[in-house]
N, C-alpha and C positions, 0 to 999 in steps of 0.2 A: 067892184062893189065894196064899201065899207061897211061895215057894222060897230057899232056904239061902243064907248069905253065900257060902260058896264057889262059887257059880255066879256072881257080881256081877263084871263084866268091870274092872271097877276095885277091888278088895279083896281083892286075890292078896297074901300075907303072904309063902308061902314059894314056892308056884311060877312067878309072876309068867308064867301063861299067856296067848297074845295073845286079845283078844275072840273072835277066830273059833274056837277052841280049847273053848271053852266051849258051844259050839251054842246059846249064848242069844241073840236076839234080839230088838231093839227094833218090828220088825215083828209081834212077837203084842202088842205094846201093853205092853210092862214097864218099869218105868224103875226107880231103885235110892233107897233109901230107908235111912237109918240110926237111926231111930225105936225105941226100946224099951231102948239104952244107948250110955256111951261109948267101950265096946271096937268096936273092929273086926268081931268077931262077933257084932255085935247090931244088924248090917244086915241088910236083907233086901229081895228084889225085891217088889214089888207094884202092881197091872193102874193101869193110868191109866184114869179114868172112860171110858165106853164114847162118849160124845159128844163127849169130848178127842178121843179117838185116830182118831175118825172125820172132826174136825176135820185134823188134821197130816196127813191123809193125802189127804184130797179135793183139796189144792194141791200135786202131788210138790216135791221139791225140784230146783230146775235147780244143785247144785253141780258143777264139775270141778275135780277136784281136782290142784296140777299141783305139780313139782318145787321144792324149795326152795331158794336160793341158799344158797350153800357158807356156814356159821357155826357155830364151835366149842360157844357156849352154849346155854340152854335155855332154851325161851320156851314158858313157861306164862300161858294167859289163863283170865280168870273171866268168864261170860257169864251172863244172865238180865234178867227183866224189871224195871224199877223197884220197889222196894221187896222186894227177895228175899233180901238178905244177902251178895250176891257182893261188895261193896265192904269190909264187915265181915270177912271168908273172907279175902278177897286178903289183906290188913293183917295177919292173923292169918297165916296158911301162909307170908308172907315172916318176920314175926316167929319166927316156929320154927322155919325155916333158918337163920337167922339165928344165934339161942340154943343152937341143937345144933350150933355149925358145920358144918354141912351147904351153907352158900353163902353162907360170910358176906358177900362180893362180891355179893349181889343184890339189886336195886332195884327198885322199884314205882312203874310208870307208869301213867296214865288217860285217855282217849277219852272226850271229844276232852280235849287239854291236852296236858302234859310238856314243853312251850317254850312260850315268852316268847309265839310266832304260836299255837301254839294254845290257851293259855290267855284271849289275847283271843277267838278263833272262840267257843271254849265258854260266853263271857258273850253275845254277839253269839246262839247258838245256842239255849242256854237261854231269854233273859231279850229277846231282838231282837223281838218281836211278830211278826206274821205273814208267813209269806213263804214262797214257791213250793215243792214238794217237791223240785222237781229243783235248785231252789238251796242247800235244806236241805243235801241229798245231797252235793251237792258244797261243803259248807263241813267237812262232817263228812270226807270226802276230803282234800283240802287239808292238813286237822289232822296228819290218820294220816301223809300223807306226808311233813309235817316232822316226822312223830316218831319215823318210820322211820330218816331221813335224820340226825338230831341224834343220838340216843338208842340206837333198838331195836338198830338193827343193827351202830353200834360195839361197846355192850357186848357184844352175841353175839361177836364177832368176836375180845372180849378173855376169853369164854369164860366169862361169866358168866350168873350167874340171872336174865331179866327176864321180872317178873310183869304182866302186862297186867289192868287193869281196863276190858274192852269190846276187841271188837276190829272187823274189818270184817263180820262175821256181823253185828253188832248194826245192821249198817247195812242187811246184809241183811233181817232181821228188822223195826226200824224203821221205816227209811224203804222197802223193797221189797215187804215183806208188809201193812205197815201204811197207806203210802201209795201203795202202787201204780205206784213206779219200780222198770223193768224188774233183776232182780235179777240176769240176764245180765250188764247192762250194769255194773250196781256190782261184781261177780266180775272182770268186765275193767279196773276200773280201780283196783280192791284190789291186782291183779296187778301194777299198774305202780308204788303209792302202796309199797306190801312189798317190788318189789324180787322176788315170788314169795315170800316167807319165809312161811310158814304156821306156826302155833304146833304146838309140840311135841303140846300137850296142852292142851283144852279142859272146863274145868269147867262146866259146865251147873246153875246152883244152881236146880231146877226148884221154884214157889212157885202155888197157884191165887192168879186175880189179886184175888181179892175179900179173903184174906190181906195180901197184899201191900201192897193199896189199906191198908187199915186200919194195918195196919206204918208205913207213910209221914205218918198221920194221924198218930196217936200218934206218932210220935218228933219231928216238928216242928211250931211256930210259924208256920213262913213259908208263904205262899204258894205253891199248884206251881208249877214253872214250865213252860214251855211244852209240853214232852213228859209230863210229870207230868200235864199238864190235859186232857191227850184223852180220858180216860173209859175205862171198863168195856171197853167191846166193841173197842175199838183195842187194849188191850193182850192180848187174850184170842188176838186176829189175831197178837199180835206172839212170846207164849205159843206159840201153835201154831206158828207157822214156827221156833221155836227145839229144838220135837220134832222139826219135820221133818230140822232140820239135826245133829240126834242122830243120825237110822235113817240118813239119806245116809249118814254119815262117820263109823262106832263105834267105827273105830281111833282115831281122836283125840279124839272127845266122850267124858266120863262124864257122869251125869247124876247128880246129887246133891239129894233131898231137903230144899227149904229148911224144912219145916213142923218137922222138929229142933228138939233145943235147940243153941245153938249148940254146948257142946262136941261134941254129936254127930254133927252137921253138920262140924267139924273132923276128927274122927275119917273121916269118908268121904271130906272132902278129902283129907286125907294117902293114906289107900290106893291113892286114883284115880290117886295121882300116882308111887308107890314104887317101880311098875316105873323109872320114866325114871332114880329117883333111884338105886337099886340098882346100886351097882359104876361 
């Protein structure tokens, strides 16, 4: 069963109604989907497979969601699993603020990286062989808080647009759902790595992983690397905790459709995000 773009908590054109307003929720298993063209109106909801949704839901989510420190700008992140198109999305939706002056001041940073320390983490991360989850964890930490400390939160400060690719969800997600570091414990130290600053607005490019997997074949030569190499069933784990952390938090997740083509996919980025931009 589908239901109409105007009920899609991210694809308000003219009334830009909050998600709770719409009485739809992520709890009957629906997530948003832009499939069939590339206007606006040619999204539409539709049910997540019945063993997805039973998946996201048999581990609830332990988020708390808590106050954000004072910052004039807007921090929009793109979140999803390897091979989904959120890296393509970001590049794209900073490009078309950009082009429409809409922020021409905004810049696109990636997790881990955007300084000098964590661009080495992220070779160390990817490409370092094997090594302990809770050190994983904490390398991927490390990253975010010099890029908080450098980057995220001067520009906010100077009242600009910063586009995150990955943020600490993904570590939630990753390394807490996927490896089985307490996800408590990564919340408490996102807290301190942010500063509190939670993203305005979270893109969620939702992709099954067997898609996904194949997207990553086909577009590269190289070998995966380390997180690339876990397999099927790891990212399916990592898949589900990223629904989960949709239902948690609907005010700030939208969920986006990556089986699109991408301009359609673009088109439900921008809706998801127009309330923030609006005035």
């Amino acid at each position: 069963m589908c239901l109409p773009c105007e009920l899609q908590p991210g694809a308000f054109v003219s009334s830009y109604l909050p998600f709770a307003a719409t009485q739809v929720s992520f709890h009957r298993g629906l997530r948003a989907t832009s499939c069939g063209s590339a206007s606006i109106h040619g999204c539409f909801f539709r049910t997540v497979d019945s063993h997805l949704a039973s998946e996201a839901r048999r581990r609830p989510a332990r988020l708390r969601v808590v106050a954000s420190v004072s910052a004039r700008g807007l921090l929009i992140a793109f979140e999803g699993i390897d091979g989904c198109g959120k890296s393509t999305q970001a590049a794209s939706f900073l490009e078309r603020m950009r082009r429409q002056s809409l922020r021409p001041e905004a810049q696109l940073l990636r997790e881990p990286g955007g300084t000098e320390f964590g661009e080495r983490v992220r070779e160390l991360l990817l490409h370092g062989g094997v090594m302990d989850a809770l050190t994983e964890t904490l390398l991927y930490m490390a990253s975010r808080s010099e890029l908080y400390a450098q980057r995220v939160l001067p520009a906010l400060e100077r009242d600009e647009l910063v586009v995150l690719d990955r943020t600490h969800y993904s570590t939630m997600a990753y390394q807490g759902s996927g490896l089985d570091v307490d996800e408590e414990f990564i919340m408490q130290m996102a807290r301190a790595a942010t500063k509190g600053r939670e993203p305005d607005r979270i893109v969620l490019i939702d992709l099954p992983v067997e898609e996904a997997t194949a997207r990553m074949a086909a577009g590269s030569a190289e070998a995966p690397d380390r997180i690339e190499a876990r397999g099927a069933a790891y990212f399916e784990q990592v898949r589900a905790a990223y629904l989960r952390y949709a239902e948690a938090d609907p005010e700030r997740f939208r969920v986006v459709d990556g089986a699109c083509g991408q301009d359609d996919v673009a088109a439900a980025v921008d809706a998801s995000i127009s309330d923030l931009l609006d005035g």
